[in-house]
N, C-alpha and C positions, 0 to 999 in steps of 0.2 A: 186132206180136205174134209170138214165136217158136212159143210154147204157149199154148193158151185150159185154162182150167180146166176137167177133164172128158175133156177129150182124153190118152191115153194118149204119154207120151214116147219116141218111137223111138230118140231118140238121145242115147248119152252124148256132148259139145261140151266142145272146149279152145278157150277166148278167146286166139287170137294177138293181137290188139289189140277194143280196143271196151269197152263195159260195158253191162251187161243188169241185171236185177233180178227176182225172185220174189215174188209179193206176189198177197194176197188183199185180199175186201168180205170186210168186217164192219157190221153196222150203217150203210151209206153210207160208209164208209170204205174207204181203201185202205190195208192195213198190209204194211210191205215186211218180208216173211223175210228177203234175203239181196240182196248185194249183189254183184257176179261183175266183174273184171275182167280187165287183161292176164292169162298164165298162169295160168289157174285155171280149173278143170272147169264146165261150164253143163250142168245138168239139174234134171227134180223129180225127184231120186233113186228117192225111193220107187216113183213111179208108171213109171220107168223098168227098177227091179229086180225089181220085186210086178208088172208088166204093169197095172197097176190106174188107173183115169181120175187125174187131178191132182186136189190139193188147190187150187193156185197156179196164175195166170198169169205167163207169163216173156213179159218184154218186153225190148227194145232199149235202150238211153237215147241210144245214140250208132250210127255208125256202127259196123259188127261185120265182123271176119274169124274167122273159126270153124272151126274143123278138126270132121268130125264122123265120129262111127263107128255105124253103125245096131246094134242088141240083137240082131239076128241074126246079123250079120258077128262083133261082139265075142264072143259067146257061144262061136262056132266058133273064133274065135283061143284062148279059154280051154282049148278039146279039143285043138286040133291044134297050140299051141306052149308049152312052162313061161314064155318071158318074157309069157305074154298073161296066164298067172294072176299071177304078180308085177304088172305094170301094173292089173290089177282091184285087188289089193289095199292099192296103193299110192295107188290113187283112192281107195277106201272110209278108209282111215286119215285123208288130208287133207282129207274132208269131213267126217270124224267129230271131227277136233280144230277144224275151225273152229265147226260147229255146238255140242262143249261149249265154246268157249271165249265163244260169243255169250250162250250159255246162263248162264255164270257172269258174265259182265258184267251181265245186264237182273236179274241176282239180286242180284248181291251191289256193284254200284256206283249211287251218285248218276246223276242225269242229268248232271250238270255232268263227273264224272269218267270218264262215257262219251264225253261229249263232248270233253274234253280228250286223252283216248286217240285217239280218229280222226284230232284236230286232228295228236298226235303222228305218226301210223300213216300216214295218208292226209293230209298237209297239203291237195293239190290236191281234194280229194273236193269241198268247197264252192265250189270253181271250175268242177268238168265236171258237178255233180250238182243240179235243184231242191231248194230248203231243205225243199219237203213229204214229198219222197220222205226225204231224209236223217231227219229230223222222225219219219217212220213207223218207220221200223228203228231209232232210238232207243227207242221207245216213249213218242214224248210228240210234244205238239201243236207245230203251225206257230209257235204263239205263244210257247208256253214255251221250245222253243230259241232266240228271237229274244231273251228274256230272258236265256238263258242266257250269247248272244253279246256281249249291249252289259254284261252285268257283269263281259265279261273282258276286255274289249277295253280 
């Protein structure tokens, strides 16, 4: 576990290599928010910007290298250099279009056409990732993506 839910995130994290994932209980469930890999930001944003406990657990799925910058260190690059507020707002932009664009997926597509998008996007994801975890951040069961798979296969 990188973050326990509750615990406050120190640090904004660049995935050099590895993959992680954000995910809460619901109901005895585990539902994955997000999915994080090579180049690409790791944090619970919120509770890293608002100082405030997690919503989400971040976990590992693989091996991780991680670049990290503690909320105090980054806060001061934001005072003391302009390229540290460009780099803050160039994080906040590429979280904020991936979160609406997950956003307009779980709304406005089938599961089958979520599913064929990742297939497209991330061919290997079903190769480094469990099918339950994948499963979660679609918004549908274990079982129904296995449905999903042998009807296209």
């Amino acid at each position: 576990m990188i973050l326990n839910k509750g615990e406050v995130d120190n640090y904004l994290s660049f995935v050099e290599s590895g993959a992680a994932r954000l995910f809460f209980m619901k109901e005895n469930k585990e539902l994955t928010i997000r999915f994080v890999f090579q180049n690409q930001f790791l944090t619970a944003y919120d509770s890293f910007t608002q100082r405030t406990p997690s919503r989400c657990d971040v976990e590992a799925l693989t091996d991780m290298v991680v670049w990290r910058v503690h909320y105090d260190d980054l806060q001061m690059l934001y005072k003391t250099h302009s390229v540290g507020n460009l780099i803050g707002r160039l994080t906040v932009e590429k979280l904020y279009v991936e979160k609406l664009n997950r956003e307009f997926s779980l709304l406005s597509e089938t599961a089958e056409e979520r599913y064929l998008k990742i297939m497209k996007e991330q061919p290997d994801l079903f190769q480094r990732l469990p099918l339950k975890h994948i499963a979660s951040y679609m918004g549908i069961t274990p079982q129904a993506l296995s449905r999903i798979r042998k009807r296209i296969s």
